[in-house]
BALOBA-1460 file (C-alpha; in Angstrom, 3 decimals):
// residues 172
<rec num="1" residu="x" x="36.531" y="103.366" z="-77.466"/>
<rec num="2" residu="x" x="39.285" y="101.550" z="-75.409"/>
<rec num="3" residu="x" x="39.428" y="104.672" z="-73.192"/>
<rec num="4" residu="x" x="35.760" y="104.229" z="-72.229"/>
<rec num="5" residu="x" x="36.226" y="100.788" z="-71.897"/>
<rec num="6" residu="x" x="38.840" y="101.555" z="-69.443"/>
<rec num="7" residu="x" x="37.077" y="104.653" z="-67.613"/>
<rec num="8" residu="x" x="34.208" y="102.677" z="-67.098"/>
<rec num="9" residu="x" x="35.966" y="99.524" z="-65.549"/>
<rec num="10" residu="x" x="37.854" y="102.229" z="-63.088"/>
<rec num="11" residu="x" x="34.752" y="103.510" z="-62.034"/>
<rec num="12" residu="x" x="33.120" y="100.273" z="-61.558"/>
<rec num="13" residu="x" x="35.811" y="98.868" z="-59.461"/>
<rec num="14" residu="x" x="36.345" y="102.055" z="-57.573"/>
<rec num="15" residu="x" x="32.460" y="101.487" z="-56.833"/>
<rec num="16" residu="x" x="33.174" y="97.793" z="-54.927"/>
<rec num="17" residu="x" x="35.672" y="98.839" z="-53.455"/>
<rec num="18" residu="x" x="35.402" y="98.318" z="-49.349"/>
<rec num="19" residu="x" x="35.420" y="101.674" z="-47.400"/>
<rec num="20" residu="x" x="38.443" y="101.727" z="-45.431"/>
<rec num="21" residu="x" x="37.390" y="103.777" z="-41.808"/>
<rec num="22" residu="x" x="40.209" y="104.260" z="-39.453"/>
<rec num="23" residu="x" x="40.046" y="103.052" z="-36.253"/>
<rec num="24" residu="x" x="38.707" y="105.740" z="-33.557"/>
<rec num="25" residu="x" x="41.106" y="106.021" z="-30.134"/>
<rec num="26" residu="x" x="39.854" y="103.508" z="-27.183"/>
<rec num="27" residu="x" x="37.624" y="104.392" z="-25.193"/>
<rec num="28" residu="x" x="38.632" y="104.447" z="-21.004"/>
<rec num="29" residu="x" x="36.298" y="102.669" z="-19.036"/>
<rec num="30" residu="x" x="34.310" y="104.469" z="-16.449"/>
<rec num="31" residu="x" x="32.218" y="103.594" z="-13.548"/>
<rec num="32" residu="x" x="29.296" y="103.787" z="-15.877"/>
<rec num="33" residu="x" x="30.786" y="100.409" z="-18.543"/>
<rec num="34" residu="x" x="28.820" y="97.800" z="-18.691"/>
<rec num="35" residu="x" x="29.720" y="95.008" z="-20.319"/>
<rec num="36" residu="x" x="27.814" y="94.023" z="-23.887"/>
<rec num="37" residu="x" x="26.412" y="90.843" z="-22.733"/>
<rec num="38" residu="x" x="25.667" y="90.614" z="-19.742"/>
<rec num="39" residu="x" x="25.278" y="94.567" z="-18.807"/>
<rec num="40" residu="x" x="27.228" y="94.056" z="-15.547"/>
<rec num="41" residu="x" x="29.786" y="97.361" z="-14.587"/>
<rec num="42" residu="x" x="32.935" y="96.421" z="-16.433"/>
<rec num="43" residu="x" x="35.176" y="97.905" z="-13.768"/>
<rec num="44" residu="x" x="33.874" y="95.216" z="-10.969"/>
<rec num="45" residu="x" x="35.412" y="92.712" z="-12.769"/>
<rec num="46" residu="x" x="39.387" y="91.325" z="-12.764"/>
<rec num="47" residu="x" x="40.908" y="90.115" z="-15.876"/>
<rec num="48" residu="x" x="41.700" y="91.939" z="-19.365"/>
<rec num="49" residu="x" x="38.955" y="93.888" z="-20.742"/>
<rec num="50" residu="x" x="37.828" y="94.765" z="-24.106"/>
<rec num="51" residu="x" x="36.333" y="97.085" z="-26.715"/>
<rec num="52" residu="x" x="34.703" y="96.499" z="-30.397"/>
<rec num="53" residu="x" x="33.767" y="99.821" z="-32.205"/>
<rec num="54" residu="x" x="31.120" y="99.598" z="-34.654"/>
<rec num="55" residu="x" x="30.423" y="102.580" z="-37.818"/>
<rec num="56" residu="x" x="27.547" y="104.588" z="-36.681"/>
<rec num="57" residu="x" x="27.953" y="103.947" z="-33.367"/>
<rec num="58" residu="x" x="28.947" y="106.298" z="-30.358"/>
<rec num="59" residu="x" x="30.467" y="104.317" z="-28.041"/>
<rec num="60" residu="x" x="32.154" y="101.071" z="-28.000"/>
<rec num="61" residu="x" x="30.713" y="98.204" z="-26.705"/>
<rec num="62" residu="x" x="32.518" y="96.794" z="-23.725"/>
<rec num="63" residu="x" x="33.252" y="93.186" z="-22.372"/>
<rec num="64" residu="x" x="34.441" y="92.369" z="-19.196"/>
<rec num="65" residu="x" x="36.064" y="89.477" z="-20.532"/>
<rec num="66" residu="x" x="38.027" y="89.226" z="-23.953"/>
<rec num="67" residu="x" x="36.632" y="85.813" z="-24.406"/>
<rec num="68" residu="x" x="33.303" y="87.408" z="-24.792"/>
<rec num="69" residu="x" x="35.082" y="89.823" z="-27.236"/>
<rec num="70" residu="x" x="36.550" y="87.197" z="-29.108"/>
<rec num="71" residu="x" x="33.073" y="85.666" z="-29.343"/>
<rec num="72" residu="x" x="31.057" y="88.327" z="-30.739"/>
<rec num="73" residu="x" x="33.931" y="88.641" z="-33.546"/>
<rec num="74" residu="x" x="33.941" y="85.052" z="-34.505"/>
<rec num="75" residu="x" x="29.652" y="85.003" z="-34.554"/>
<rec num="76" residu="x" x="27.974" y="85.384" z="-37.722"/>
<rec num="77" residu="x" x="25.148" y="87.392" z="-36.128"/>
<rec num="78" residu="x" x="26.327" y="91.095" z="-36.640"/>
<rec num="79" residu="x" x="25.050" y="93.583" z="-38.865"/>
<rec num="80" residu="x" x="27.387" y="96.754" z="-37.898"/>
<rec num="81" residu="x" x="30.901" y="97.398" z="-39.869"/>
<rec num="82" residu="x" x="33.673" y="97.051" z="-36.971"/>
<rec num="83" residu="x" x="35.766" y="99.485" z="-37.241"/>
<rec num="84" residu="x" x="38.269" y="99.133" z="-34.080"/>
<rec num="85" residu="x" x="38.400" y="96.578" z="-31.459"/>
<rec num="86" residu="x" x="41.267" y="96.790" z="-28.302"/>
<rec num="87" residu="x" x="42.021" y="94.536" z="-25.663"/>
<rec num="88" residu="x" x="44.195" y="95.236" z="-22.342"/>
<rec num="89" residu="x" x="47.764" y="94.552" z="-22.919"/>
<rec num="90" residu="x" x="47.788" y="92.183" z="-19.914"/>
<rec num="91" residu="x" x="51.752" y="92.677" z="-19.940"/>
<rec num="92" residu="x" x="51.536" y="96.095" z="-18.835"/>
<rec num="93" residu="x" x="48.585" y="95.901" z="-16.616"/>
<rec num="94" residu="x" x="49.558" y="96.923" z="-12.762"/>
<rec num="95" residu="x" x="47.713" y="93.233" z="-11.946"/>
<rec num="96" residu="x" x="45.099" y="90.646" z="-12.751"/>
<rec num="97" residu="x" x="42.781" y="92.962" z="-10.754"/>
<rec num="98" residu="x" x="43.414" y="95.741" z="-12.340"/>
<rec num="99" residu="x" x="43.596" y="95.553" z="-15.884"/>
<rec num="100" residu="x" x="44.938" y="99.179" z="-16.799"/>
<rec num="101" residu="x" x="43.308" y="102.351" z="-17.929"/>
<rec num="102" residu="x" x="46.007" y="103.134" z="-20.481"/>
<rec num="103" residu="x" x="46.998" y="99.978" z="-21.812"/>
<rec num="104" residu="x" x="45.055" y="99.588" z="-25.035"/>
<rec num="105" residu="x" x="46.510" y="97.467" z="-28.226"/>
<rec num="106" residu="x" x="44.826" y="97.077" z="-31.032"/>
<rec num="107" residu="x" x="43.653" y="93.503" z="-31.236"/>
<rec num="108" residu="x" x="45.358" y="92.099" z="-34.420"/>
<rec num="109" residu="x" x="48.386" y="93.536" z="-32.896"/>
<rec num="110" residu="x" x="48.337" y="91.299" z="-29.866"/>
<rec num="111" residu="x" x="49.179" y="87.825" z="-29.085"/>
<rec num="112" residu="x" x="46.310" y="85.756" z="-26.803"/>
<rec num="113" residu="x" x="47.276" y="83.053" z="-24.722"/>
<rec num="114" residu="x" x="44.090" y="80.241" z="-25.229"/>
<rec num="115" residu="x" x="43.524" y="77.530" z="-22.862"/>
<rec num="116" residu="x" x="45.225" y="78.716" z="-19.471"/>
<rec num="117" residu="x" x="44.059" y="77.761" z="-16.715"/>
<rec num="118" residu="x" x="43.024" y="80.778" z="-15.270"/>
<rec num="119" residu="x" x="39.803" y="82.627" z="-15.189"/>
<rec num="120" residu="x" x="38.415" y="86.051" z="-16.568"/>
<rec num="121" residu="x" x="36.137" y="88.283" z="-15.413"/>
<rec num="122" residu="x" x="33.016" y="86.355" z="-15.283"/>
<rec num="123" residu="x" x="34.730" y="83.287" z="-14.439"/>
<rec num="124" residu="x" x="34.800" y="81.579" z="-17.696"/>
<rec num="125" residu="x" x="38.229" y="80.588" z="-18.998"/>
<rec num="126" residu="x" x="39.887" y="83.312" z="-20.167"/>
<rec num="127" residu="x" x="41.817" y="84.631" z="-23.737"/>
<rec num="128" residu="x" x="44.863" y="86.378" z="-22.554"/>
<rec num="129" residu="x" x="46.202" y="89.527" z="-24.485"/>
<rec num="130" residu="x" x="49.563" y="90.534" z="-24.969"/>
<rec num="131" residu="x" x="51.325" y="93.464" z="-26.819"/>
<rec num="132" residu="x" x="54.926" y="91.588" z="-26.926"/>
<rec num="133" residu="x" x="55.121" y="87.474" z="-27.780"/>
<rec num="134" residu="x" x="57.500" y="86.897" z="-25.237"/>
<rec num="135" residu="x" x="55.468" y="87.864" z="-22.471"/>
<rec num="136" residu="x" x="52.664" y="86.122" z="-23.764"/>
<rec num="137" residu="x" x="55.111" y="83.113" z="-23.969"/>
<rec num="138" residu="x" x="56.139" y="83.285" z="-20.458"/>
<rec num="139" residu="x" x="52.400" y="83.875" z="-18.963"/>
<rec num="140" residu="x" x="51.568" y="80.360" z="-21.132"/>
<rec num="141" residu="x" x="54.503" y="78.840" z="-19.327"/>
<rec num="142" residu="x" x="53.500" y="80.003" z="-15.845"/>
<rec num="143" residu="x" x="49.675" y="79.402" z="-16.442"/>
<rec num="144" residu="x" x="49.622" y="76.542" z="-19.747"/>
<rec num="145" residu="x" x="47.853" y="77.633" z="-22.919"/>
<rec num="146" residu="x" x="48.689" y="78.278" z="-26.213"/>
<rec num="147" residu="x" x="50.461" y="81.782" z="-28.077"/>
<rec num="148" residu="x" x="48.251" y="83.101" z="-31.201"/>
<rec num="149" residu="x" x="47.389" y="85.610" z="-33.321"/>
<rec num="150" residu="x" x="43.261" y="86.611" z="-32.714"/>
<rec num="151" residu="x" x="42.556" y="85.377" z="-36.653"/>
<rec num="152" residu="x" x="43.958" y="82.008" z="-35.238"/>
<rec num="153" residu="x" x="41.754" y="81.524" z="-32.171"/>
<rec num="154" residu="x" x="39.126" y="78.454" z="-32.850"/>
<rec num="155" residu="x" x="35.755" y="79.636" z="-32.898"/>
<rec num="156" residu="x" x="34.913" y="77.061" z="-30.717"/>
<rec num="157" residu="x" x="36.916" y="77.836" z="-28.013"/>
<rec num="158" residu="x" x="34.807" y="80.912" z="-27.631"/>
<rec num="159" residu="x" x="31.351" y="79.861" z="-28.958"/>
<rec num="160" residu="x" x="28.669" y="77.730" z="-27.685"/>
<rec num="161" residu="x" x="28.467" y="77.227" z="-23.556"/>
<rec num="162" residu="x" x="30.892" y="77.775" z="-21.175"/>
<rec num="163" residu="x" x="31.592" y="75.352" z="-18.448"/>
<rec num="164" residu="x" x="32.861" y="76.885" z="-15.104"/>
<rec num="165" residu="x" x="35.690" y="75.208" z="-14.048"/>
<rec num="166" residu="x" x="36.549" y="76.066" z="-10.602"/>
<rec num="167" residu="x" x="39.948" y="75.051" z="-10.597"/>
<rec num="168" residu="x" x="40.955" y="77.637" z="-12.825"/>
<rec num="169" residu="x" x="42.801" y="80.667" z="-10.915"/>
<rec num="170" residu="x" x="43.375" y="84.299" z="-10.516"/>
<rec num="171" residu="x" x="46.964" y="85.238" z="-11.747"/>
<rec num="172" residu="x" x="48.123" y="87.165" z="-8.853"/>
């Protein structure tokens, strides 16, 4: 009897247990991206990039901005399992205007800077990734912000409406 007892449990909590998908390789951007929100060609468009893969999906959906990224992960609207999301590693990227083709990191591997004064793609304030800390750390000390991990960044940095500040620059 206590084996059954003990089969059946296994079963039962091999039955909740969450699927585990690996994440598929980033995707390069082409002159074909288009950014998830606002469908504008992603390559147009200065500032770190990003891309969210979803289960049963094709292709990634792009942003031209990873504060758009970091949006659609911290709002409760989504119905697809994400299975991989990548930013640019802004510390390898040849410049501001040109993010890098090759320079994917996995998200929850980077560090963001939040609250520089500098904008992204669209113009809205910008997240900031980074593979290594310390050049995170120097970027915040050039352009202000803080360092963090992407589970740290305040939803409401990234929700709700975005004011346009048009003092904020373009790291050269």
């Amino acid at each position: 009897m206590r084996f059954v007892f003990v089969a059946v449990a296994a079963l039962v909590l091999a039955g909740c247990k969450e699927e585990v998908v690996d994440a598929p390789p980033p995707v390069d951007i082409t002159e074909e991206t288009v950014s998830f929100f606002c469908q504008m060609d992603v390559s147009e468009h200065g500032g770190p990039k990003g891309q969210i893969h979803l289960q049963g999906f094709p292709s990634p959906l792009f942003f031209a901005q990873v504060r758009d990224l970091v949006a659609y992960l911290k709002s409760p609207e989504r119905d697809a399992q994400i299975i991989g999301v990548y930013v640019s590693d802004m510390g390898a990227a040849p410049s501001w205007d040109n993010a890098g083709a090759g320079n994917w990191i996995l998200a929850s591997e980077a560090q963001f800077v939040v609250g520089a004064q500098v904008a992204g793609g669209m113009g809205a304030p910008e997240v900031v990734p980074f593979l290594k800390t310390e050049a995170a750390q120097d970027f915040a000390t050039e352009w202000g912000g803080d360092v963090m991990a992407l589970d740290d960044i305040p939803a409401e940095v990234v929700l709700g409406p975005v004011e346009i500040d048009l003092t904020l620059e373009t790291p050269s």
